[in-house]
N, C-alpha and C positions, 0 to 999 in steps of 0.2 A: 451726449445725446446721439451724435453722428454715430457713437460704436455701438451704442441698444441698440442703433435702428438693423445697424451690420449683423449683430446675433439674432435677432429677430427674424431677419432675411435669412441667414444660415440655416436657422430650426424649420423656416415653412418649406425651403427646399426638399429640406430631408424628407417633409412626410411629399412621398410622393405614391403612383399606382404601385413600383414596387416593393411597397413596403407596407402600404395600407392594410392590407391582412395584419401586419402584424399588429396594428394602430387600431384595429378596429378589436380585434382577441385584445387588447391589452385592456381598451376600455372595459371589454365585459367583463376581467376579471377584478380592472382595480379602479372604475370607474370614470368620469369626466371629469371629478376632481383627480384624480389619481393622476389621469393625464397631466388637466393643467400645473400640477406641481411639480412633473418628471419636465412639461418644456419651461417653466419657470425656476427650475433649475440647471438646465441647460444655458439658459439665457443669462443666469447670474453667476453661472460655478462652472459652465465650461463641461458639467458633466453628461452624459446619454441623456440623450432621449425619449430612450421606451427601456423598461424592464428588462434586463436579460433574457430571465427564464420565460416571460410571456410573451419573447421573440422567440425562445426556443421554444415552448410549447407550438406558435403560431408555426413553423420551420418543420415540428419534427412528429407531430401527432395529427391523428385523419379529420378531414374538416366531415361533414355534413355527409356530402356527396362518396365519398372516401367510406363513412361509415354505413351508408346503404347498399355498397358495394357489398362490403362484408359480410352482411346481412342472406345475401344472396349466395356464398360461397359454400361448398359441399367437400368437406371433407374426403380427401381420397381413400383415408383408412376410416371414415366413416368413427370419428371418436369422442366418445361420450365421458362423460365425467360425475365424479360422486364430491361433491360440493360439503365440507366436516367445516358447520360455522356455529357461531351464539346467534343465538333469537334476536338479534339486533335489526329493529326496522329500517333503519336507512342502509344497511347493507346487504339486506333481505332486495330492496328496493334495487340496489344498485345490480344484483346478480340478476335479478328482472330483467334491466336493459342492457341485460349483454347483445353483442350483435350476432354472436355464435350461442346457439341455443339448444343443445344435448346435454342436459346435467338435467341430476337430479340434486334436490339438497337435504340435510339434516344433521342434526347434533351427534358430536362423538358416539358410537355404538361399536364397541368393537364387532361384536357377532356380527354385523350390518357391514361392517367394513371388510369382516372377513368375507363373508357372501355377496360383495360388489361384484357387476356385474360390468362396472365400469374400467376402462383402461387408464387411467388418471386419479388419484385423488389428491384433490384439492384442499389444504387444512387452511385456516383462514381466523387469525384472530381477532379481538376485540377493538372497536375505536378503531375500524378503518373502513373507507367506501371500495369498490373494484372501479377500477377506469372503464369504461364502456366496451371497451377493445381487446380487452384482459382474456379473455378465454379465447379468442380470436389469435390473440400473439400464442400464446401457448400451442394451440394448434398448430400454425406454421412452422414453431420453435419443433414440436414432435416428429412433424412429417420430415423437417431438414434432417434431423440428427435422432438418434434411439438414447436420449435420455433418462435416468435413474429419477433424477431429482431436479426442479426447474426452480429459480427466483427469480424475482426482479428486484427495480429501481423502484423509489416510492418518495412524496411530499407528503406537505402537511394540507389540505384542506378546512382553514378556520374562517367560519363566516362568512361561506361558500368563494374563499381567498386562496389559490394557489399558489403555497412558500414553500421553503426550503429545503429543494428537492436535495435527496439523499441518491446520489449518482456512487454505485457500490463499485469493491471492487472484486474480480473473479474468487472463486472459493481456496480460501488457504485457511491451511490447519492452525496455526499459530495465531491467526489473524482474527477466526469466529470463536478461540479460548481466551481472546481478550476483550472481543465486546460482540454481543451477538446483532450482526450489523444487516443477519438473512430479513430479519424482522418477522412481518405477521402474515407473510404470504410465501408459501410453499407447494409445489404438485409433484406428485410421487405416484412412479410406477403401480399400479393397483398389485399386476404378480410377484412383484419385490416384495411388497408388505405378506402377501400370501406365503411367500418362501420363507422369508423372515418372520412369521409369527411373534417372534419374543419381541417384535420393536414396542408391541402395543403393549407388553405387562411392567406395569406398576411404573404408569410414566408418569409425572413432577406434575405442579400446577402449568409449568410454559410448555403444552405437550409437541408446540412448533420447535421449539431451540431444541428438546429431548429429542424429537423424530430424526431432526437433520445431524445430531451430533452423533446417532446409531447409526446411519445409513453415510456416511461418511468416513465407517471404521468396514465399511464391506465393499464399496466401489466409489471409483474416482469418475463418475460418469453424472457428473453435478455441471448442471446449464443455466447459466446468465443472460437474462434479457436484459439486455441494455434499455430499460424503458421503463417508464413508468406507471406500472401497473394497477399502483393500489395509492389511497390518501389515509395519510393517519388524520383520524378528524378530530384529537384532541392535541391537545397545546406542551404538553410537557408529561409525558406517559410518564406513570408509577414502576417501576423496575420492582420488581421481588427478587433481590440481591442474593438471598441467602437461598430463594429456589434456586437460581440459579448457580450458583456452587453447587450447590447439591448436585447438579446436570452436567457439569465439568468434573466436578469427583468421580463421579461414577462412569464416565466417559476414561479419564484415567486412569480410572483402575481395569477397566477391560482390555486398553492399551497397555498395561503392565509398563506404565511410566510412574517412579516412585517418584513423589512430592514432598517437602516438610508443609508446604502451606498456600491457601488461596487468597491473596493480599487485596484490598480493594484499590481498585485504580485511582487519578489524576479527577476523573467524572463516573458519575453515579453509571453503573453498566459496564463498566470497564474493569479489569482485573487484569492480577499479576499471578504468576504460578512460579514458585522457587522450587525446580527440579532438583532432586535430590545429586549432591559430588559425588562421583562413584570413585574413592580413594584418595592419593594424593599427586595427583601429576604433576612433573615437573614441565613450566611452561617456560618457551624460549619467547622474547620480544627482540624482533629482529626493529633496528633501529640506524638506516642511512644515515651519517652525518658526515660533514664535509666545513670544519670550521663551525662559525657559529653556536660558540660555547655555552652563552649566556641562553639560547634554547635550549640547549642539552638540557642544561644545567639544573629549569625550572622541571623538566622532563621528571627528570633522577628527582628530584625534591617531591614530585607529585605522588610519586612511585613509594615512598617510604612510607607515604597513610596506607599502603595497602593491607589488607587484610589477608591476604593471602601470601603467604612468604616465600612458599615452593617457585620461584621464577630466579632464570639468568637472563643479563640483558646482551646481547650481542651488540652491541657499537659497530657498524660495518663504516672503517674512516675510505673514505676517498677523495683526494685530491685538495687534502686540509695545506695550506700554505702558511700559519701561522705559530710560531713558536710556541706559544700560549697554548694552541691546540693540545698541543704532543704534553706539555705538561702539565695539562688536564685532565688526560687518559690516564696519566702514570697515578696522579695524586688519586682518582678514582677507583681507580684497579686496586688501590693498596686500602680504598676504607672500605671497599666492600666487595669481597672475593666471588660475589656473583654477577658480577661487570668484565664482560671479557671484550677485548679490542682486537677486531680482525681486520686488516690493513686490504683493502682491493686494489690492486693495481692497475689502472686505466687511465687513460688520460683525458677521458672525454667524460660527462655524463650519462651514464644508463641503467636509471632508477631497478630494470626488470633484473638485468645483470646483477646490479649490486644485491640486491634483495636473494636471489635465487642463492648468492654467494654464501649470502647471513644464513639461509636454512641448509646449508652445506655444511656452516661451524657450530650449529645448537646444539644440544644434545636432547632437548625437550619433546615429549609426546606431543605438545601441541604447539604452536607457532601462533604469534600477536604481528603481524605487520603494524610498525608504531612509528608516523612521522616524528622527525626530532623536535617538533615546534606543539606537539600536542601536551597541555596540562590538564593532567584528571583530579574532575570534582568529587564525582565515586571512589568512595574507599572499598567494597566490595566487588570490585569493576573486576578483576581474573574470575570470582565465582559466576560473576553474571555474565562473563561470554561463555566459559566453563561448559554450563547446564546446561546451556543449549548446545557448544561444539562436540559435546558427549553424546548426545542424540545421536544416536544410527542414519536417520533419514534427514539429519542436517550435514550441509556441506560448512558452511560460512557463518559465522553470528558477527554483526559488527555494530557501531554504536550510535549515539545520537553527540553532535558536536556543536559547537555557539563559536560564533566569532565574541570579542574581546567582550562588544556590547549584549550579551546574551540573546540577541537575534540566530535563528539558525543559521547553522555553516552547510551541516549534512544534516537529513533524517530518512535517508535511503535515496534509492537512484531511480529513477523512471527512464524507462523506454520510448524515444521517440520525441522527446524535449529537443525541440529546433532540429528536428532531423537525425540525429543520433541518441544523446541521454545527459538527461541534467538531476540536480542533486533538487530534491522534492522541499517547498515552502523554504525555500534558499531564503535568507535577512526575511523570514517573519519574528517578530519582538515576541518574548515567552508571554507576555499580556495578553496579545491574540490570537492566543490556541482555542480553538474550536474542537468540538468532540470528535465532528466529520470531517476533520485533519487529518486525522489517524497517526498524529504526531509524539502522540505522548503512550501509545501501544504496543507491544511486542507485533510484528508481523511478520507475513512470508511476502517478501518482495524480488523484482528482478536481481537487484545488483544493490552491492552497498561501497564505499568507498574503502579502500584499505588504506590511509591514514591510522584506520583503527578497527582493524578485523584479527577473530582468531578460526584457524584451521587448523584439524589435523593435518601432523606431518607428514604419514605414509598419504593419505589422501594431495597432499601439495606435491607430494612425490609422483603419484599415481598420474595425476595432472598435469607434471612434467613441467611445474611450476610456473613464471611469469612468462607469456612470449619476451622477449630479450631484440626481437623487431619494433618490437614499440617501448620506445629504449624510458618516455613520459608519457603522451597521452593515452588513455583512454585502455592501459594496460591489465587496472584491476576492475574496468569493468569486463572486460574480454576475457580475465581468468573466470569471472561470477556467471558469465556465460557459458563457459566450458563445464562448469561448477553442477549448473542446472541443466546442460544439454547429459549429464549423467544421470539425471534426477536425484540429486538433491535438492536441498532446499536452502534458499540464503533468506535468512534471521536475522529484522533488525530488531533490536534492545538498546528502547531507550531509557534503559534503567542503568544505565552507565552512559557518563553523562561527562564531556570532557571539552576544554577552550580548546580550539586550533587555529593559532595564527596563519597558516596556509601562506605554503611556498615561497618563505623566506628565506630559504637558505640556496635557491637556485632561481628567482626571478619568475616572471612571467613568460609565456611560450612565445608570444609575440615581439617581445623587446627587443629584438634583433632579428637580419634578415634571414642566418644560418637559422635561428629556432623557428624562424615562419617553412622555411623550407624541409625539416624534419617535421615539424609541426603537420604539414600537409601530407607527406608520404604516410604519417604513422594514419591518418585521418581515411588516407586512398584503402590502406589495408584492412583496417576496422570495417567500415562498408562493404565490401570486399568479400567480407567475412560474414557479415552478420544483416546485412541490407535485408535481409529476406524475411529472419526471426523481427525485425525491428518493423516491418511492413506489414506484419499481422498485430502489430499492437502489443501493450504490455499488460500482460494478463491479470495483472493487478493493480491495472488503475485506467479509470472508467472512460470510454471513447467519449463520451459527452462533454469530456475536459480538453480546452484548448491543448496545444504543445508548444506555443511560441511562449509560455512561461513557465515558469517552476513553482506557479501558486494551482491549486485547484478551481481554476476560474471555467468558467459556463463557456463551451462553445455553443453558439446558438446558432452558428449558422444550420441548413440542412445536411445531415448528419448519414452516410452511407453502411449501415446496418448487415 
């Protein structure tokens, strides 16, 4: 009884004046009972108190007061808008109370579109309301910056209930060919579509996902509002899968990218694209080992399902002490003559060293950085880095990895994870993958791990390979750095799909005092380096996402825009 009374005491603290706002917006959205059963869960489970998201709403959108300001605000370039929606009344409704009010509206007309008089148009699809403040962000977003094309962030609004806000991430190419994630709200340059006339002919049923997948092969001048704009006001939208290929295909073939095929994804809206192998390249897998044979060992076993034969594996040994070792190399070397063993000479550990050393002995056009401890479940796993390392405007393509228990190990890297960079829905169990994971899609992200990435060689060369100062940490995210500071693009595919026991064969960084103290130096120079790009955020993955963890969880506090 004594501890009820203690949690009960706990929970009344909390609601206090600075937080009421958020207690009071929670109520309107999820009512008194909503309430009572968020503190009577509190009280029995130890968990929150109020809703995330109807803290971060309460935290991060304009109250009352906020919104009659708006109301009030005069455009310095004075800009109107041509509003392309469906006859839908509660949408019709909702562009009513916008608080900026220069649009006109009406149904697709190209003649009409072409003779806009407006500087914006706004496409606007089906089954969703506008946030009240929606042409008002737009605004500010235009006068900041001379944008081509604008989106935003968006929820669901079911039974006047704000859920599952869809926090995007910035515009990558790989990333809207695998699930079109812009959705039903888009505004577009009015004299863009005037230049480009052809955008309007003979566009699909989704004439949103066709506009942006045109204007996206003409400029890179596409603008993300962190915020959420628009409510889809139904529960589980109908996807027309097969429009949609249609609108990918024909995007491909303008970009004169040869495909065998458009695959349906993991969830309905998601898609795979198998780029066509241009010949047969011989690929080198540069592979550190140092002892620990029994990894090797499952390594080379994984490597035999492959489907692709054109590979030699580089062995780079360093500082193996073990008899056993050396007469493992030799037994291997002798059953399969595309096993070559290059000996580094060092006395210490430095992973960038040894590695730079492997693509000094390849002879292969393209290069696999492939820890010793990783086993591939993918048999097609060299085509599918392959297709994308053959891209022109790809730097890097790397994979998706599981620890033993099929929880993720890798599924790309994120920017600004505790202040640096951590590996994205780290130990989520493959059960609870969500759509807006973005875990099971090809995308364009910062950084991927090289455990298991393939690059061009002249490009690893060009790159001037691993810095060899950061002899372990934080080395292949600083190459994927250097990677993208040339504008390329780093590719993760998680359609090769591989176990990595992780750093068994050289301990943890911490385990001793000598690796805490390299450990920090390699730490001073990465910062050093990159504090500045890492400080503007990572442009593919949403500021509305905490960074104290590696899941995509809600930061609700107020949010600096």
């Amino acid at each position: 009884m004594k501890s009820l009374i203690r949690k009960v005491k706990k929970v009344l603290n909390a609601i206090n004046l600075q937080n009421m706002k958020s207690v009071l917006r929670y109520i309107k959205n999820n009512g008194f009972k909503g309430l009572g059963t968020t503190i009577i869960n509190k009280i029995r489970f130890g968990k929150v108190v109020l809703d995330e998201y109807a803290t971060w709403i309460a935290n991060n959108e304009p109250n009352t007061s906020e919104l009659e300001n708006e109301k009030k605000y005069e455009s310095c370039q004075n800009l109107k808008f041509d509003i392309i929606c469906p006859n839908d009344e509660k949408l019709i409704k909702s562009i009513e109370n916008q608080t900026y009010k220069k649009y006109n509206v009406y149904k697709f007309e190209k003649e009409r579109i072409l003779n806009s008089k407006s500087d914006y148009l706004i496409f606007l699809g089906n089954n969703i309301e506008l946030a009240q403040f929606a042409l008002y962000e737009i605004v500010k977003s235009i006068e900041y910056r001379d944008s081509i094309l604008i989106y935003s962030d968006n929820d669901k609004l079911i039974d006047e209930k704000r859920t599952e806000p869809h926090f995007k991430p910035g515009f990558a190419r790989d990333t809207i060919l695998s699930q079109n994630y812009i959705g039903q709200f888009i505004a577009v340059k009015t004299d863009f579509i005037k230049i480009h006339q052809d955008i309007l002919n003979n566009l699909n049923k989704n004439i949103i996902y066709d506009i942006l997948l045109q204007i996206s092969e003409k400029t890179r001048k596409i603008e993300h509002i962190q915020k959420i704009l628009y409510h889809e006001t139904i529960e589980n939208r109908k996807i027309d899968v097969e429009d949609e290929k249609q609108i990918i295909a024909k995007h491909l073939k303008r970009m004169n990218l040869e495909y065998d095929n458009i695959k349906d994804g993991r969830f309905e809206g998601q898609y795979k694209i198998n780029y066509k192998i241009k010949g047969n390249p011989l690929v080198s897998l540069v592979v550190p080992n140092m002892d620990h044979i029994q990894d090797l060992s499952k390594l080379l076993k994984s490597l035999e399902k492959s489907t692709y034969s054109n590979y030699e594996v580089i062995i780079v040994e360093n500082n193996s002490k073990n008899k056993e070792t050396f007469e493992y190399y030799e037994k291997i070397s002798k059953q399969d003559n595309r096993i070559k063993v290059c000996k580094f000479d060092i006395n210490y550990f430095n992973y960038s060293a040894i590695v730079n050393y492997g693509v000094e002995c390849s002879n292969g056009e393209y290069i696999v950085m492939l820890n010793n401890d990783i086993e591939f479940i993918t048999e097609d796993w060299i085509e599918q880095l392959l297709m994308y390392a053959q891209r022109p405007d790809v730097g890097i393509c790397g994979a998706k990895l599981y620890f033993p228990d099929r929880s993720i190990q890798h599924a790309g890297v994120t920017l600004g994870t505790r202040g640096l960079a951590g590996h994205r829905c780290r130990e989520v169990q493959e059960k609870d993958f969500k759509k807006d994971d973005y875990i099971n899609i090809v995308q364009d992200l910062s950084a991927v791990t090289a455990a298991c990435f393939m690059v061009r060689k002249q490009l690893y060369i060009d790159m001037l390979g691993f810095d060899e100062k950061l002899a372990v940490a934080f080395n292949d995210v600083d190459f994927c750095m250097k990677i993208r500071t040339a504008k390329y693009l780093i590719v993760y595919n998680p359609f090769v799909e591989a176990y990595h026991y992780e750093s068994k064969s050289r301990g943890e960084d911490t385990e001793n005092t000598e690796k805490q103290k390299r450990f920090a130096k390699e730490y001073e120079l990465f910062v050093k380096r990159w504090s500045k790009v890492i400080a503007k955020g990572d442009p593919y993955y949403n500021k509305n996402y905490r960074l104290d963890t590696d899941l995509p969880k809600i930061n609700y506090n107020k949010i600096s825009y």
